[in-house]
N, C-alpha and C positions, 0 to 999 in steps of 0.2 A: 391542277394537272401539269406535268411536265412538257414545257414547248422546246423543241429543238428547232433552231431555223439557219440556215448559212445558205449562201449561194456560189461557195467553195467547194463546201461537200455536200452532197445530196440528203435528201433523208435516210435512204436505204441504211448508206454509209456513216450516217451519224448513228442511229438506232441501232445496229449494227457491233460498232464499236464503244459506244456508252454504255447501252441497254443490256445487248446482249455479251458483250465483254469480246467480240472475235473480233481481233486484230487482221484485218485483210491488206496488205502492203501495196498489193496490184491494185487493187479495187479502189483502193482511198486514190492511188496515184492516178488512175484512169477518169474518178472525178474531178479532180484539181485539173486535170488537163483539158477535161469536157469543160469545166466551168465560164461564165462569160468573160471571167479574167485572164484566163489563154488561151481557149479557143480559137482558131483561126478563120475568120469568117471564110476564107475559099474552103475549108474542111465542113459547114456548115451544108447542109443540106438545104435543097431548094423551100423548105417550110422557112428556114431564116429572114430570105428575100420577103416572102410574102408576110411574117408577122412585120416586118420592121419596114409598111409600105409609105410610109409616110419621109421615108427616107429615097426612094426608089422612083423613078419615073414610070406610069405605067406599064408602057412596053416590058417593061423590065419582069415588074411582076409578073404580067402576064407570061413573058417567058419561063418563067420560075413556073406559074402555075402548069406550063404542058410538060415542062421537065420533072415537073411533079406526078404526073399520069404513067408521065413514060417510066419511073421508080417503082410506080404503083402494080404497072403493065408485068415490069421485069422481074418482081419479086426483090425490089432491091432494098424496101425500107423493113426494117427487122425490128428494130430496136423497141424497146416497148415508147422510150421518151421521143422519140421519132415519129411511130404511128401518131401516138396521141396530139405534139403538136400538130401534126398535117393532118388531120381528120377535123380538130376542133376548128383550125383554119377551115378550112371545105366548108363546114359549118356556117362561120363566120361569112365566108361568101357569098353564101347562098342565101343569107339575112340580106347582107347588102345587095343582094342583086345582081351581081356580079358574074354568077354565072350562072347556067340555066339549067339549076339541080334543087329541089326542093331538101330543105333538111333532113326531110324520112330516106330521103334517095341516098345521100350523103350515107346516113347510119346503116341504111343497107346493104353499099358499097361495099363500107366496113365491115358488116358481118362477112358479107362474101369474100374478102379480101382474107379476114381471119382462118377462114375456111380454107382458104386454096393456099396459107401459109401451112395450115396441118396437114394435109394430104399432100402436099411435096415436100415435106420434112425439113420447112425452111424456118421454123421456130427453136428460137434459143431457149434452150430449156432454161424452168426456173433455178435457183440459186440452191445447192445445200445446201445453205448457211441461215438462210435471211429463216428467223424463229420469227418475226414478227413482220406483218407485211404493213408497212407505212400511207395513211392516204396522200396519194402523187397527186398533187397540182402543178407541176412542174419538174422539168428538166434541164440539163445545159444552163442552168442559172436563169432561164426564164420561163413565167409564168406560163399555163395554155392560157389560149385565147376563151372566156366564156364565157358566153351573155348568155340572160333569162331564158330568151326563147329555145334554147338547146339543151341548156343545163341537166335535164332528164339526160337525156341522152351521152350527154360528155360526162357525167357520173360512173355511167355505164360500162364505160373503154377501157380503165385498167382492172376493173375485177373479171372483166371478159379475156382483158391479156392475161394477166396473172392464172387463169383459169384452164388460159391453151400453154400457156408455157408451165404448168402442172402435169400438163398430158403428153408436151415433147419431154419431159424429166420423165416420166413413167415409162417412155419409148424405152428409156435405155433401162432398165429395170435386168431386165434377163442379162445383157451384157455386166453389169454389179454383181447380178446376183452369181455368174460362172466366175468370174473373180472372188468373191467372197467363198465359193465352196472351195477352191483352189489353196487359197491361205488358211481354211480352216484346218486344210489336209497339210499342207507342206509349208507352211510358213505360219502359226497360231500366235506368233508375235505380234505379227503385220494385223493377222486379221482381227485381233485384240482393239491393237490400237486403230483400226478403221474406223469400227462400232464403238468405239466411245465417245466420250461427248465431255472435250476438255477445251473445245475453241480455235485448236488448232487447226485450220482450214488444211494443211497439205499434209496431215497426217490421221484426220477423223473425217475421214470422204465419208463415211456411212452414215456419222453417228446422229445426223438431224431430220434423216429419214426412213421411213418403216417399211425398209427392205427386207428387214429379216423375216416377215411375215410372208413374204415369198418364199419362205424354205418350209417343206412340210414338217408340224413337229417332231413328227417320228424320225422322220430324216435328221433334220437338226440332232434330234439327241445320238441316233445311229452314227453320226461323223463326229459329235464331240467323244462320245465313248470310245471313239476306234480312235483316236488319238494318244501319243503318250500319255500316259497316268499322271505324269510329271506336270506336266499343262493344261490338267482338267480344272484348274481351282482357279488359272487365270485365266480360262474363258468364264468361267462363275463372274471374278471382279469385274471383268469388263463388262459384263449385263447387268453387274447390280449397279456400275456407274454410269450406265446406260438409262437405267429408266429409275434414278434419282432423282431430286427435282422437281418433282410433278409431269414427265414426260409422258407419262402415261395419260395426263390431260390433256395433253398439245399437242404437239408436232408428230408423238407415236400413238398417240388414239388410238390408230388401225391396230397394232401389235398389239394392246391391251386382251383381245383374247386365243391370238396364236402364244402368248408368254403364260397362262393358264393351262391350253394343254399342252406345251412344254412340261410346264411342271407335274402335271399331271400323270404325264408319259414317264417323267423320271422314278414318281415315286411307283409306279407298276413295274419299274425295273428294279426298283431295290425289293419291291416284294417282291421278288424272283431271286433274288440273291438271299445270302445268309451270312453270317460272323460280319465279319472286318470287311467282306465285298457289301455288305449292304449298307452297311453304317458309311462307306465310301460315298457309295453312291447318295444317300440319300443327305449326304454332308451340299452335296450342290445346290440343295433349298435353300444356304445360308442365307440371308440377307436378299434375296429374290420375293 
């Protein structure tokens, strides 16, 4: 098996850039700079103090720790690598004694805390990009915190994150989706290259997720046909470079049966037509 490990760049960002071939500039630079080699410990969140107690005088931590409540209180921790170290910590303290929270109470917390990030819309949606989701044991260059007795439990936290930040990413679905019917109609360059799937993060915003399955097929085919003539064979390419690859097993699963009756819809329109309009039409099967 292929091991990838740095504590420069994260995994997301190795996989990411190896695996999956998309070069992300921001994203690589945002880990180099999270890493434990620049990071600025005052830019560290109160989870820092507390994993690195051994360095700390009590009081200290324990300051950390209320300043950690009062993040918790405010909606202020987001991050996925942020929850998970300050939760597994909680955890940890709650082994040692240290404060007066059983482990279950801890994972509880958490669920609720999860909870009152999705209903006040304070979840960073998940990534279009990320094809493959990495197992995180770690962030900012350092491990979580995880002993035995928790381990169920700290397993748990980032497919539960990855799980709610799937569902703030679907928030915004309708907003993609009036942009994509917008370029279909007056810009089919744009909207070409949205929905493809060549890596390029700032110009295939669509193409790693199955948005299109939000458009009814009849619609879809209703707004490609009402387009120049001229421009019907390069929304064809961009859908056959679309679900290339095996997409249809991964990441576009869902569209697997909205691109059926598509097709389906097309060809009940070329049997509607005749001569040269039907053979038109029914030329959009190519490689679909």
């Amino acid at each position: 098996p292929l091991r990838l490990e740095s504590d420069l760049l994260s995994n997301e960002v190795l996989i990411d850039t190896i695996v999956n071939g998309l070069y992300d500039k921001d994203k690589i630079t945002k880990s180099i700079d999270n890493s434990r080699h620049f990071i600025k410990p005052e830019s560290k969140g109160p989870w820092f103090t507390i994993l690195n107690f051994d360095l700390y005088p009590t009081t200290d931590v324990d300051n950390a720790l209320e300043e950690l409540y009062k993040q918790f209180e405010e909606m202020q921790i987001i991050e996925n690598g942020e929850i998970q170290h300050s939760i597994n910590l909680l955890f940890m303290l709650s082994e040692a004694k240290h404060i007066d929270k059983t482990i279950d109470d801890i994972y509880l917390f958490f669920l609720e805390y999860v909870r009152k990030l999705q209903k006040n819309n304070k979840f960073p949606p998940a990534d279009l990009f990320t094809e493959y989701e990495p197992i995180r044991d770690s962030a900012y260059g350092y491990g979580y915190w995880i002993n035995d007795s928790y381990k169920h439990y700290s397993s748990k936290l980032n497919k539960i994150l990855a799980q709610q930040q799937q569902i703030a990413l679907r928030k915004r679905y309708p907003q993609f989706l009036a942009d994509l019917r917008n370029n279909l109609k007056e810009d089919t360059a744009k909207f070409c290259e949205q929905i493809s799937r060549n890596g390029l993060k700032d110009i295939n915003i669509y193409g790693y997720i199955a948005i299109l399955s939000s458009f009814k097929p009849h619609e879809f085919v209703d707004m490609w046909l009402s387009i120049d003539m001229t421009n019907w064979h390069n929304v064809r390419t961009a859908l056959v470079n679309r679900y290339s690859g095996g997409s249809l097993h991964g990441d576009l699963t869902d569209e697997g049966p909205w691109l059926k009756f598509v097709k389906m819809n097309i060809r009940h329109r070329a049997s509607k037509a005749s001569g040269i309009d039907k053979l038109r039409i029914s030329r959009l099967l190519i490689g679909l």
